[in-house]
Structure formats: structure tokens, C-alpha cells
C-alpha positions in Angstrom: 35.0 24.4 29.5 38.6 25.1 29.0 37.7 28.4 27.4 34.8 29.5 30.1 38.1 28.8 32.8 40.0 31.7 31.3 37.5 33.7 30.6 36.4 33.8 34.1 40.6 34.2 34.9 40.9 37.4 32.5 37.9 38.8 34.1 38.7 38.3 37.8 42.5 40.1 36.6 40.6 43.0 35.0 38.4 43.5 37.8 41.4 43.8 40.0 43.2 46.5 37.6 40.7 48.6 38.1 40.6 48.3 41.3 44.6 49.0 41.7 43.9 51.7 39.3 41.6 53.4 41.6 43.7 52.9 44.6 46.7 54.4 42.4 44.8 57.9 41.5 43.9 58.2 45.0 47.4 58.1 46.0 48.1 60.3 43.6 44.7 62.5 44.4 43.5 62.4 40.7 40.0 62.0 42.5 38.0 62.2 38.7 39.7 58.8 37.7 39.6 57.3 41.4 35.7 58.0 41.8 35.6 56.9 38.0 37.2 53.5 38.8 36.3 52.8 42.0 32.5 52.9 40.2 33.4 51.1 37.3 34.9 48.4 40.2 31.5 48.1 41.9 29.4 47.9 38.5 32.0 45.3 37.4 31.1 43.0 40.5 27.3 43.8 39.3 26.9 39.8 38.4 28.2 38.5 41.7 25.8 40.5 43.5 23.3 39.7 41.3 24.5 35.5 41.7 24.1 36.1 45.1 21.1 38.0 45.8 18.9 36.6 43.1 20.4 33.3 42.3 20.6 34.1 38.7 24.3 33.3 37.1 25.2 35.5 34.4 27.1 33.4 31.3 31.2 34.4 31.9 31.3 35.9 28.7 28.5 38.2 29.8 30.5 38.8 32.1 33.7 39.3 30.7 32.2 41.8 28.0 30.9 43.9 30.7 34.3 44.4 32.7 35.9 44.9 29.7 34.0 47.7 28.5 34.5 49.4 32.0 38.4 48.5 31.2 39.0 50.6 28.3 37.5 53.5 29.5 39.8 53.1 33.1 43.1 52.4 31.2 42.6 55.4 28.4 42.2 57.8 31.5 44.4 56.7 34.5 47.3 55.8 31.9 46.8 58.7 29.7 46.2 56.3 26.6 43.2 59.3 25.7 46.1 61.0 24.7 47.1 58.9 22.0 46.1 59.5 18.0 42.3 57.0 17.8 42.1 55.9 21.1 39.3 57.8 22.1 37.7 56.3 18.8 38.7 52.5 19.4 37.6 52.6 23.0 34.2 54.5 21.9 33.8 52.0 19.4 34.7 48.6 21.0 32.5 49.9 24.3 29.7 50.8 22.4 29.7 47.0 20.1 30.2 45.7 23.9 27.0 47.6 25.1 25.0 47.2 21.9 25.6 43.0 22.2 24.2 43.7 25.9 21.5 45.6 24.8 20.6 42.9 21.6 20.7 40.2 24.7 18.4 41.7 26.8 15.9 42.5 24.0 16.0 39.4 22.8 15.1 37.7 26.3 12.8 39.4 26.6 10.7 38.9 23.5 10.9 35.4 24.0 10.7 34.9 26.9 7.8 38.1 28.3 4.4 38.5 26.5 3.8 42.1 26.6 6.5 42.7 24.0 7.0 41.3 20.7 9.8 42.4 17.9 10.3 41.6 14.6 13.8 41.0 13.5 14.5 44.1 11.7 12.8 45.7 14.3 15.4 44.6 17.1 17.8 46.2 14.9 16.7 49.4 14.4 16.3 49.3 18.6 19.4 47.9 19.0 21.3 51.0 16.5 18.9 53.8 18.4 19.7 52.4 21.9 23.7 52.7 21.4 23.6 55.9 19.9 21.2 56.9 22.8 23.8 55.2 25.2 26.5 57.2 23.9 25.1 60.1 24.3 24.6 59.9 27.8 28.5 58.8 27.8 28.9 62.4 25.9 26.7 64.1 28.7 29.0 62.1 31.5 32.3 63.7 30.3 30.5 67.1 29.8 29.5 66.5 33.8 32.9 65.5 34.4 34.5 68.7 33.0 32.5 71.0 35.2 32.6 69.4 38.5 37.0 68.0 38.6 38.0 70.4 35.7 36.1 73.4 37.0 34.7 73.5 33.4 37.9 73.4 31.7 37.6 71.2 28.5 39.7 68.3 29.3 37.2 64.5 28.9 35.5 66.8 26.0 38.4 69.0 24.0 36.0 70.1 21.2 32.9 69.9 19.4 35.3 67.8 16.6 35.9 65.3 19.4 32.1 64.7 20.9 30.5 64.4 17.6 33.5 62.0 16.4 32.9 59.8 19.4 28.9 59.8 18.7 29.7 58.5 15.1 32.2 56.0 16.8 29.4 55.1 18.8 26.3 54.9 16.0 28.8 52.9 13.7 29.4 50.3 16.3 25.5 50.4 17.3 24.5 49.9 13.5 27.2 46.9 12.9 26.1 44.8 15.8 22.2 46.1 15.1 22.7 44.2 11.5 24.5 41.4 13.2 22.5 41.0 15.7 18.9 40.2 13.5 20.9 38.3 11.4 22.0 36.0 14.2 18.7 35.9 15.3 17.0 34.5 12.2 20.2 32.1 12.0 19.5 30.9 15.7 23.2 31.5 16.4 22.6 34.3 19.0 20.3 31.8 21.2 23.1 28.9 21.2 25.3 32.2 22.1 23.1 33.2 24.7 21.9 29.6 25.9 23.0 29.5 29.6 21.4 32.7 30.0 18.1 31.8 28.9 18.3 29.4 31.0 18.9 31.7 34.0 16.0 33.7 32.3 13.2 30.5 32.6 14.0 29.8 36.2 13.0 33.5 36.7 9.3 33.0 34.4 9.1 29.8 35.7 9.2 30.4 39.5 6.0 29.0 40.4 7.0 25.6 38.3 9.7 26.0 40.9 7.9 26.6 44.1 6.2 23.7 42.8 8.6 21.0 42.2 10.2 22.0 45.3 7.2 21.0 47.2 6.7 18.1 45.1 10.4 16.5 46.0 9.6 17.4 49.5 6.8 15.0 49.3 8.1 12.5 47.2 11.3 12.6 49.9 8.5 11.4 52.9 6.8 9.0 50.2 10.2 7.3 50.1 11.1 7.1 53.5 7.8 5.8 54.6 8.4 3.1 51.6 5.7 4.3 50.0 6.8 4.6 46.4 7.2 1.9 43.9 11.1 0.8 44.2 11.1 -0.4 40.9 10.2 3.2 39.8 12.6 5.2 41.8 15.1 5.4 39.0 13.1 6.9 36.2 11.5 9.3 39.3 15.0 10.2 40.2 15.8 10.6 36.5 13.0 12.8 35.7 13.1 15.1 38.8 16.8 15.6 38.0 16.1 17.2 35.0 15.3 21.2 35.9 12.0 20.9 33.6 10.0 18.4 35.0 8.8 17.3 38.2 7.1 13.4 39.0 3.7 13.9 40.7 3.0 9.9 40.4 4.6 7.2 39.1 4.2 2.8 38.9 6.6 1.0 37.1 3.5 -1.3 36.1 1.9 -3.9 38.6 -0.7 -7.1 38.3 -4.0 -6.8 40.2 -6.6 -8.9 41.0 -9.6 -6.5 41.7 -13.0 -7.2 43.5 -15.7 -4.3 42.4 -19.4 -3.5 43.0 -20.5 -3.2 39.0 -18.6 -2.5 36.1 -16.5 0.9 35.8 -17.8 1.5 39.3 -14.2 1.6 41.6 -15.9 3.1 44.7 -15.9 0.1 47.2 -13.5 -1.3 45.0 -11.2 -4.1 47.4 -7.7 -5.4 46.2 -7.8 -9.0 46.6 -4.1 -9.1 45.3 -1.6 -6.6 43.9 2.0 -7.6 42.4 4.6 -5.4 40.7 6.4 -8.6 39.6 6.2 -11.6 38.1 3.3 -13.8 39.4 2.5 -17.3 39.7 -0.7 -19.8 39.2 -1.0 -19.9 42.7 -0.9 -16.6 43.7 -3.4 -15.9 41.5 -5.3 -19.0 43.1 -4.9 -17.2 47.0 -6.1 -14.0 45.9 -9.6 -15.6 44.5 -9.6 -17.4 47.6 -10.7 -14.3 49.0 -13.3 -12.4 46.6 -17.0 -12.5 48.1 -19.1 -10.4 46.4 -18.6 -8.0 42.8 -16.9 -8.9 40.2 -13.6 -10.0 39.6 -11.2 -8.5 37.3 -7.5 -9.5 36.7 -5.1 -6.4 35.9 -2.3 -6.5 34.2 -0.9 -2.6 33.6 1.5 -1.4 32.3 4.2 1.0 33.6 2.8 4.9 33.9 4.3 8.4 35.1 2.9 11.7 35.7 5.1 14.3 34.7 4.5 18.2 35.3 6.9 20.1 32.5 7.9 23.7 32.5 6.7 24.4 29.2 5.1 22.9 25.5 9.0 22.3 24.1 10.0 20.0 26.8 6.8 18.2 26.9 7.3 17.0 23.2 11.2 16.3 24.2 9.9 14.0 26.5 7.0 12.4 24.9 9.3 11.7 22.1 11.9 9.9 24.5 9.0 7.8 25.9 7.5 7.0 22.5 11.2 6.1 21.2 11.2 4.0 24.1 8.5 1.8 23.7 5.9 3.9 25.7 3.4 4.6 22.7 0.4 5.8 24.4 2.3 9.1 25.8 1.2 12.5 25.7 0.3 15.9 26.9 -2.8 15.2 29.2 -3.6 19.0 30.0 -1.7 22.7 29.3 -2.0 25.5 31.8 0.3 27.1 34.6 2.2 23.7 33.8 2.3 21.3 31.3 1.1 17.5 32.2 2.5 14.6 30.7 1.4 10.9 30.8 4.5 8.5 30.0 2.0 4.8 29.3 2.7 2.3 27.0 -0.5 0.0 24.8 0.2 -3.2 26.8 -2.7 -3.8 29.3 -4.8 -6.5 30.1 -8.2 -6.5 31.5 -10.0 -9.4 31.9 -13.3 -10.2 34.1 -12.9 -13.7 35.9 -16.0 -14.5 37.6 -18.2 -12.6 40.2 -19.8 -13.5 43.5 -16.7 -15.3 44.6 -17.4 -17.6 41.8 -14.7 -18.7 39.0 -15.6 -18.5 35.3 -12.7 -20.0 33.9 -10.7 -22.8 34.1 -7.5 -23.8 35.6 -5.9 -23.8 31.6 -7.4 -20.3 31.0 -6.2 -19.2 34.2 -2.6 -20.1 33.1 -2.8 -18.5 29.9 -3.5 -15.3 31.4 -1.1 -15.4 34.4 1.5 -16.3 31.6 0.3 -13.1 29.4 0.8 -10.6 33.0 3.8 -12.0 33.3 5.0 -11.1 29.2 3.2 -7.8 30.1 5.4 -6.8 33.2 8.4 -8.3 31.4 7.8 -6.0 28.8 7.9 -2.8 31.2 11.1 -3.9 32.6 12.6 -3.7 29.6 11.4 -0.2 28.4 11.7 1.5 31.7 15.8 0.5 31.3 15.3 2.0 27.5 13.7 5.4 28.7 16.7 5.8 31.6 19.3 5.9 29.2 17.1 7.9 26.4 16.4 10.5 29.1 20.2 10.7 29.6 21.0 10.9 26.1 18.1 13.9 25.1 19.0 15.7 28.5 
């Protein structure tokens, strides 16, 4: 955090250079070097305007790379540094590493994270060495343009034929090095850590309609709460969940005890809730609810806790299903893979058990106690889990 803070600093200073630069070549009507930094300024500010238009944060180191590479080529013409013995060289050579890391970055987004193109690591290499050398010389055919229109063709960005071709092998050097570098970071996995914020950026971008999505979904689940529709005791691992930018809760019970009155076996149209509990019940409540049953059978219901989760993609499906599983819900998993991803947080505990039908009782008093006692363990149970998988959640997100 510490270093992010003056790297941002050191950026927002060098930013400001070149714009003081630019104001200083005006006043002194060196208009080559005041168009040149009053551009480099504007392309400097490129990932504010990009934060702000299309809410994607570039990572400050991104950032910093970028205005520093429009840096050295400001100071080596508005203070005349050109003009000392390998500046031309370092400045070719550090901007072109600069660009060929950009280059490697966006490459390498966009192989993981777009279908139509795929690279092997030696591949993204070979691009990466091409692409800078390409992209210096377009920097070559800048200072040639340069010459001709401020210098009325007099040779003064571009002395000799000596000096463009030593900046081009400035330039492929650099490109090569960071090419080599580069796939090797790849295989290592250090250039995703590197690049980590950024790919994040990158999957809100591919992942818009998983966005549209959730947004509607809180909206929802906003009214649900304020009309005190939503199980209270669930609201936690909801809030939990939805706080997390991959999922999204599209329903949720943090496990309840039922006593259910239904036509014929399996058959839940016509179904009628003769009693429904999300704590711990008594004899006599179960007593009141048969009090009412008529006609069907009757079932007592003891479930456990379950969540519907929509996740952004397959890797934090299986971060999640293994929180829930390390937290006691066994029976989790991925219930169905397309746009999104749809995970079932459930646990084995669950009771089922018929109790009579007609309005009649097939059980006595004794057996009745027995299983009010065994919904009761059941629910106890869920309690105790749903407090593991809040603080699991917290610790693998």
C-alpha cells in the first residue's frame, strides 16, 4: 500500500513536468517540443480518462510506466539531454522495455481472458520482440516527420543514418530482453500476480452481463428485505456472498422445520404448510400443526441450510464449493455451467419422515419426541456451520 501511495505521488509529479515543460517551450516558442509535450501530457492522463469514462482502473504501476516513458523522451528534448554522449540510447532503450512490458500485458490479457486468440509461450515472445521493434520504428518515422515539418528538413531529431539504426538496435535489444522475460514470467505465474489488479479490471469487462445481472439481483434481494421477506437468519452469509465481486445469491434458507400436508407422494402441487419453523421447535408445536392436517399425507421436514449462488466463472465456483465443504456443507456443488456458473451450498443433514395421512397420527407421543428432538440437533447443526462458512468466506476472499 505504502509503495502503490508513491507511486501514484511520482506519477502525479511527472505528469505535471511535462506539463510545465510544455508551458516553458511555448514561452520560449520552441513549438516542436511544446506540441510534443503538450501530447505526451494528454496521453499521460489516458488512464484517468479511461477510469472515468469506462470505469476500468488501470494498476499505478501501469500507470507510472506509461508517464514515464513519455518523461524521458520530454526531458532529453526540452533540456537538451539528446545532446549528451548515450542518451539517445538509454531513453530508446528504457522506453522501448517500458512499451514492450505494455505490449506483453495486453497480449497476455488477452489470451486469457478472449477466445479468438490463443499464444503459446514462446510465441508471446517472438510477438512481444517483433511488436517493439515495429514500435520503434514508427518512433524512427516520428522524428523523420518531425524534421520536415519544425526543422524544414534540416536533420536535427534524426542527425544520421548511424544514429536511426543505433536507436532501432536500442530498441530490438530492449524488445528481445523483456520478450525472454516476459514468457518466462509467464510459465512462472509471476507476471499474473504482477498484473493481478488488472485482470481484475479485465473480468469486469468479459463478465458484464454477470454484472448487469447481479445488479438486478441485489435490486431484488434489497425489496425482499424490506418487505421482510428473506430469511433473517440468512442475511449474513447473503450479505457475505453478494460482497464478494464473483458471486451473486439468487435464494437462500438458513435451514427451517416443516410440517407438510400433500396430495400423494413426491406430488407438491396442492401441497399446504401446516407449520414452518426456522428454529428450534417444541412437542407442542408440532402437536398444533397436526391439529390442522385434513386430507394427504403428512410429512415432517427437517432441512438443512441451502444457498443458490450464481458465480462469474469455473475457478470461483470450486473456491467456493471448497469453503462450504470445509465448512461442514458436504453436499455442495456446481448444479449447472453456462453464461454463469450455479452453485448449491447444502449440507447431508435432512430428515424426512411421513407421520400419518388423512388427518390421522401414525405415531406415538414417544416417537413424536424423538423426532422433534432429532429437528432440533438438525437446525442446531446449521447454526453452527453457517457461523463456520462466514468466517471461511472471509478468510478465502
Amino acid at each position: 500500500m505504502e509503495e502503490e501511495k508513491i507511486g501514484v505521488a511520482v506519477s502525479h509529479v511527472l505528469k505535471g513536468v511535462i506539463l510545465l515543460m510544455g508551458i516553458w517551450s511555448a514561452y520560449r516558442h520552441d513549438w516542436q517540443w511544446a506540441v510534443g509535450c503538450f501530447f505526451a501530457f494528454l496521453l499521460a492522463m489516458s488512464p484517468l480518462f479511461i477510469e472515468r469514462s469506462y470505469h476500468i482502473s488501470l494498476p499505478w504501476i501501469v500507470e507510472l510506466l506509461i508517464v514515464l516513458a513519455f518523461s524521458f523522451h520530454v526531458w532529453g528534448g526540452v533540456l537538451h539531454l539528446y545532446s549528451f554522449a548515450f542518451y539517445d540510447k538509454i531513453a530508446h532503450f528504457s522506453v522501448s522495455a517500458i512499451v514492450a512490458f505494455l505490449g506483453l500485458t495486453v497480449v497476455y490479457l488477452l489470451d486469457v481472458y478472449w477466445k479468438g486468440l490463443h499464444m503459446d509461450i514462446v510465441m508471446v515472445g517472438f510477438f512481444i520482440a517483433i511488436f517493439t521493434m515495429a514500435m520503434g520504428t514508427i518512433w524512427e518515422m516520428g522524428e523523420f516527420a518531425s524534421d520536415q515539418i519544425f526543422s524544414h528538413g534540416v536533420p536535427v531529431a534524426q542527425i544520421s543514418l548511424h544514429d536511426t539504426m543505433t536507436d532501432l538496435i536500442a530498441d530490438s535489444m530492449a524488445g528481445i530482453i523483456i520478450g525472454v522475460a516476459g514468457a518466462m514470467a509467464i510459465r512462472r505465474g509471476e507476471l499474473k500476480e504482477m498484473i493481478r489488479p488488472l485482470g481484475r479490471e479485465v473480468e469486469k469487462i468479459t463478465n458484464r452481463s454477470f454484472l448487469q445481472a447481479k445488479e438486478r439481483a441485489m435490486e431484488s434481494l434489497k425489496k425482499a428485505i424490506e418487505k421482510k421477506e428473506v430469511d433473517e437468519k440468512a442475511i449474513p452469509i447473503i450479505k457475505k456472498l453478494n460482497g464478494i465481486d464473483e458471486f451473486f445469491t439468487t435464494s437462500s434458507c438458513s435451514g427451517r422445520i416443516v410440517i407438510l400436508e400433500i396430495p400423494s407422494l413426491g406430488n407438491k402441487v396442492g401441497a399446504k404448510f401446516l407449520g414452518k419453523w426456522e428454529d428450534n421447535i417444541a412437542l407442542d408445536d408440532i402437536k398444533n400443526a397436526l391439529g390442522k392436517a385434513r386430507e394427504g399425507e403428512i410429512w415432517l421436514l427437517a432441512q438443512p441450510p441451502i444457498f443458490h449462488v450464481s458465480a462469474s466463472d469455473l475457478d470461483a465456483a470450486y473456491r467456493l464449493i471448497k469453503a462450504a465443504k470445509q465448512s461442514g456443507f458436504k453436499n455442495s456443488s456446481i448444479r449447472a455451467i453456462g453464461k454463469r456458473v450455479a452453485v448449491e451450498i447444502s449440507s447431508t443433514e435432512e430428515m424426512d419422515v411421513p407421520l400419518g395421512i388423512d388427518g390421522k397420527l401414525l405415531c406415538d407421543e414417544k416417537y413424536l419426541s424423538l423426532l422433534v428432538s432429532l429437528a432440533n440437533e438438525i437446525m442446531e447443526r446449521a447454526k453452527n456451520k453457517l457461523s463456520i462458512l462466514e468466517k471461511n468466506l472471509s478468510t478465502e476472499f
